[in-house]
C-alpha positions in Angstrom: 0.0 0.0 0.0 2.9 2.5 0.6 2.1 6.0 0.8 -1.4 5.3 0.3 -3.2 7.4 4.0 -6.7 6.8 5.5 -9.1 8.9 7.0 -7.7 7.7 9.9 -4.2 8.4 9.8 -5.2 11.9 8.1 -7.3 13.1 10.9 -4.4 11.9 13.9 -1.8 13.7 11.4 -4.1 16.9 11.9 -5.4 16.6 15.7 -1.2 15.9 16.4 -0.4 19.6 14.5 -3.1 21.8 16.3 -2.0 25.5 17.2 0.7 24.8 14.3 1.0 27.1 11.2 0.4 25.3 8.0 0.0 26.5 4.3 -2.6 25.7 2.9 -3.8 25.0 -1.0 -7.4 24.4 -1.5 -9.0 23.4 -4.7 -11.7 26.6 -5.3 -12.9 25.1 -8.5 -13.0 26.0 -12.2 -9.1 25.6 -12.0 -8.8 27.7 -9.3 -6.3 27.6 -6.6 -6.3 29.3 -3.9 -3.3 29.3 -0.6 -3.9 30.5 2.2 -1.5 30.7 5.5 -3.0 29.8 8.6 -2.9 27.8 12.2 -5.1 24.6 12.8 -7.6 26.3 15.5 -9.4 23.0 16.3 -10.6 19.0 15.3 -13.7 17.7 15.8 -15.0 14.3 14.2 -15.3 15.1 10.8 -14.0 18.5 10.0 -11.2 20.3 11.2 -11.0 24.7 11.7 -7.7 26.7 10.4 -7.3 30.3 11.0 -6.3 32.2 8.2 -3.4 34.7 8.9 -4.9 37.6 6.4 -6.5 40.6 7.5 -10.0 39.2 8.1 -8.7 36.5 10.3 -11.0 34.6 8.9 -12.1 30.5 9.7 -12.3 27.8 7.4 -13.6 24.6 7.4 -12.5 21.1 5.9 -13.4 17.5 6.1 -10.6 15.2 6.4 -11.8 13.5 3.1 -10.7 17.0 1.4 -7.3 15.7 2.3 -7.6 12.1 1.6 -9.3 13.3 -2.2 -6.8 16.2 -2.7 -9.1 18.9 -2.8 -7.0 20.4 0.1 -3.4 20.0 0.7 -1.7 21.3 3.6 1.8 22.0 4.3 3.1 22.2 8.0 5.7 25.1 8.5 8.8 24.0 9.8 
C-alpha cells in the first residue's frame, strides 16, 4: 500500500499539528487555486478549523476527506 493514508491516519496527522501554522492549498474550482496561511484552531470528528493569517482572520472549514481526495493539501511550516 505504501504511501497510500486513510481517514484515519489523516485526521491523527491533523489533531497531532493543532495550534501549528500550516499553508494551505485548497482546490476553489474551475481551475482555481487558492493558498492561504494559517494555524489549525481546532478538530472535531469530521471537520477540522484553520485560522487564516490575512487581515479578516477569517475560519475555514474542511473535512478530512478534502485531504484524503486532494481537494486540500496542507503543508506544515517547519
Amino acid at each position: 500500500m505504501g504511501n497510500l493514508k486513510t481517514l484515519a491516519s489523516i485526521k491523527r496527522d491533523i489533531e497531532n499539528h493543532v495550534g501549528h501554522k500550516v499553508t494551505l492549498k485548497a482546490n476553489g474550482g474551475r481551475r482555481r487555486v487558492f493558498v492561504d496561511r494559517g494555524t489549525i484552531e481546532k478538530t472535531y470528528q469530521s471537520i477540522f478549523l484553520i485560522r487564516l493569517e490575512n487581515d479578516t482572520q477569517r475560519i475555514v472549514t474542511y473535512s478530512y476527506s478534502d485531504v484524503l481526495t486532494n481537494t486540500v493539501q496542507i503543508v506544515y511550516a517547519s
